[in-house]
N, CA and C of each residue as an Amber inpcrd file, in Angstrom:
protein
   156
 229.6360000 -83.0290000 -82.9200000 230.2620000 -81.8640000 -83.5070000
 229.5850000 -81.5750000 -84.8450000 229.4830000 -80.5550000 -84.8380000
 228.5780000 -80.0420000 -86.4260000 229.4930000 -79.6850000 -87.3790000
 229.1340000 -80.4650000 -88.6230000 230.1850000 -80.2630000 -89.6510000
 229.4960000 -80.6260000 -90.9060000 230.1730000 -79.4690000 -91.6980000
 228.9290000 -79.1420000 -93.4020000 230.2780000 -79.5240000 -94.4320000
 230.3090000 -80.1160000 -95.3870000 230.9810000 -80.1480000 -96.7490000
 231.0850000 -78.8500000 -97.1670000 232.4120000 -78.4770000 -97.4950000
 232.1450000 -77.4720000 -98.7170000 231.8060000 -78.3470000-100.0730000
 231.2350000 -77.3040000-100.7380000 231.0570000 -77.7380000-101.9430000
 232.0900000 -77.1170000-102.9930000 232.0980000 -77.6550000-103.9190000
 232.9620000 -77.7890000-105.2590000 232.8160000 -75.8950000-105.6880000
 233.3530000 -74.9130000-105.7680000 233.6710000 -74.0070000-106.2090000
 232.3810000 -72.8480000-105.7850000 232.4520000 -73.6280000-104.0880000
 231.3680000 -72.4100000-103.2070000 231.9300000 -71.2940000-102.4030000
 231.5070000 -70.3210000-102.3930000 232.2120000 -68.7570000-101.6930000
 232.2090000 -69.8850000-100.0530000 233.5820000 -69.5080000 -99.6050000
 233.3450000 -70.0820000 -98.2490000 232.0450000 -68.8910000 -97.0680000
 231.9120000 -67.5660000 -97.6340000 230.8510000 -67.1070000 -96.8840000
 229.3160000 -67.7740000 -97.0780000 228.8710000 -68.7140000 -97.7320000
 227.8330000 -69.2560000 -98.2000000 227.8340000 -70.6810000 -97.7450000
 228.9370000 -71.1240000 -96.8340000 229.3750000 -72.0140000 -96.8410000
 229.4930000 -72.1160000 -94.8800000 229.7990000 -70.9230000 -94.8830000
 229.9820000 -69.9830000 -93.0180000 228.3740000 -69.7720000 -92.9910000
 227.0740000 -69.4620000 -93.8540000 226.0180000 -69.2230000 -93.4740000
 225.2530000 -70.7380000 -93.7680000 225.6360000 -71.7480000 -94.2690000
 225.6700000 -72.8730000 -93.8460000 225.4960000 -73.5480000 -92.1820000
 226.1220000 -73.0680000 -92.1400000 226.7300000 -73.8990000 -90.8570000
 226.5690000 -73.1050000 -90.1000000 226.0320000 -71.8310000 -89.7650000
 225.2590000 -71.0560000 -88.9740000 224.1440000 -71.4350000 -88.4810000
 223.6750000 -71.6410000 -89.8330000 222.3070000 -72.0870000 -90.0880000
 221.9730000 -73.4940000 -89.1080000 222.6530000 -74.6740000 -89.6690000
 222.6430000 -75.9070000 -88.8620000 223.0830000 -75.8390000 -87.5870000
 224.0020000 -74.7180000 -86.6710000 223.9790000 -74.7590000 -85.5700000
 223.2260000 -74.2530000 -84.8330000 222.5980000 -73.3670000 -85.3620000
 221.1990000 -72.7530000 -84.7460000 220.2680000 -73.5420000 -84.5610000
 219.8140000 -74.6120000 -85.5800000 218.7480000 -75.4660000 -85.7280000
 219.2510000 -76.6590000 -85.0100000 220.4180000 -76.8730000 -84.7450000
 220.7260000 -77.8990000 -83.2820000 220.6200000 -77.1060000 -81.9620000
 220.8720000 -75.3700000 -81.9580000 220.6260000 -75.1240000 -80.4320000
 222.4620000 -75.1070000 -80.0150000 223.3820000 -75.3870000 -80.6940000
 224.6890000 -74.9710000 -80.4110000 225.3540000 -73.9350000 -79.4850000
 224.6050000 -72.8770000 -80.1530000 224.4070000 -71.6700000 -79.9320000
 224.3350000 -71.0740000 -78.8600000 223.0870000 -71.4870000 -78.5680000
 222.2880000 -70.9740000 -77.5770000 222.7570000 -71.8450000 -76.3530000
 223.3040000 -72.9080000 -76.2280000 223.3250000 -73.7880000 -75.1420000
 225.0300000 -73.0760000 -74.8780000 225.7570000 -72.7300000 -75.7880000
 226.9440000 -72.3910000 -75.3760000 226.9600000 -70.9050000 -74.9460000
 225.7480000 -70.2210000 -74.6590000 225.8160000 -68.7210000 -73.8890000
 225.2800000 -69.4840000 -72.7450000 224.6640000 -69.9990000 -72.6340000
 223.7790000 -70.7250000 -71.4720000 225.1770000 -71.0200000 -70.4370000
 226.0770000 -72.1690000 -71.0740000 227.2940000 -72.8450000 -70.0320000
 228.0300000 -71.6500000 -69.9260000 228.1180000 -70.3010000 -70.4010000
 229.3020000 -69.1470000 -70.1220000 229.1520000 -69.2220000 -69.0100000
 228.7590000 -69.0070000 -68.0740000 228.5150000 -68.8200000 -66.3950000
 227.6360000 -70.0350000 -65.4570000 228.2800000 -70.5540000 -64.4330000
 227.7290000 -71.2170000 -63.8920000 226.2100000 -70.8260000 -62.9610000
 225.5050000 -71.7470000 -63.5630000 223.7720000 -71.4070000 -63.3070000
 223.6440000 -72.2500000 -61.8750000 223.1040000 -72.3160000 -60.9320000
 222.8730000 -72.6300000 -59.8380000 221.6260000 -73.8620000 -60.3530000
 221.5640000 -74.7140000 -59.8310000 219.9250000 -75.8580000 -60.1680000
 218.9950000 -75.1060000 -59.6540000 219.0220000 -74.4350000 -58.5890000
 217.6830000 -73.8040000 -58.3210000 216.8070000 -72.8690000 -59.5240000
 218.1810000 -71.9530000 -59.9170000 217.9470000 -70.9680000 -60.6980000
 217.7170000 -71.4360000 -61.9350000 218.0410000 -72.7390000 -62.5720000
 217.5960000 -73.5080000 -64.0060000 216.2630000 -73.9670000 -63.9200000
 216.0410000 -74.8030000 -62.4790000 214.2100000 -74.8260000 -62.6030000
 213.5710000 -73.8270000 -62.5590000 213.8980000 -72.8000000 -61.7810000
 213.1410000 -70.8910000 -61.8900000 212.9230000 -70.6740000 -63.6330000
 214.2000000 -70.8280000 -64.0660000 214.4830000 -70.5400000 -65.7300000
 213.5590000 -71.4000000 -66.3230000 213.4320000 -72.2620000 -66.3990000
 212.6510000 -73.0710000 -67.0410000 211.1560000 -73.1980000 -66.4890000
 210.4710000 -73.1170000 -65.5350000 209.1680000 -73.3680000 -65.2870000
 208.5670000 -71.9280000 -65.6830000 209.8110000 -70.6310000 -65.5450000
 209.1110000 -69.6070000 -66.3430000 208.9300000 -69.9550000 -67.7550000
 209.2840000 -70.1750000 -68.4810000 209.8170000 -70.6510000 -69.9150000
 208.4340000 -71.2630000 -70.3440000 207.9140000 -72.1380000 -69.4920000
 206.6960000 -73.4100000 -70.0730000 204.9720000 -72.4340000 -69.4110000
């Protein structure tokens, strides 16, 4: 689970682009539009050998 400190007398919006930031750069993100709909295995190796 991804989780940032606030800091001592920080705008919590600076604090929300924080932790934007670090979930993007783990891929959070992106892997949780990915699981919205169930992908078939066929169709994930299609997805991916286009990809490489």
């Amino acid at each position: 689970m991804t989780e940032i400190k606030c800091r001592k007398s920080e705008p919590i919006e600076r604090a929300l682009r924080r932790l934007k930031k670090k979930m993007d750069k783990e891929g959070t993100l992106k892997e949780l539009r990915n699981r919205r709909h169930y992908e078939k295995p066929s169709e994930v190796k299609r997805r991916e050998s286009r990809r490489h």
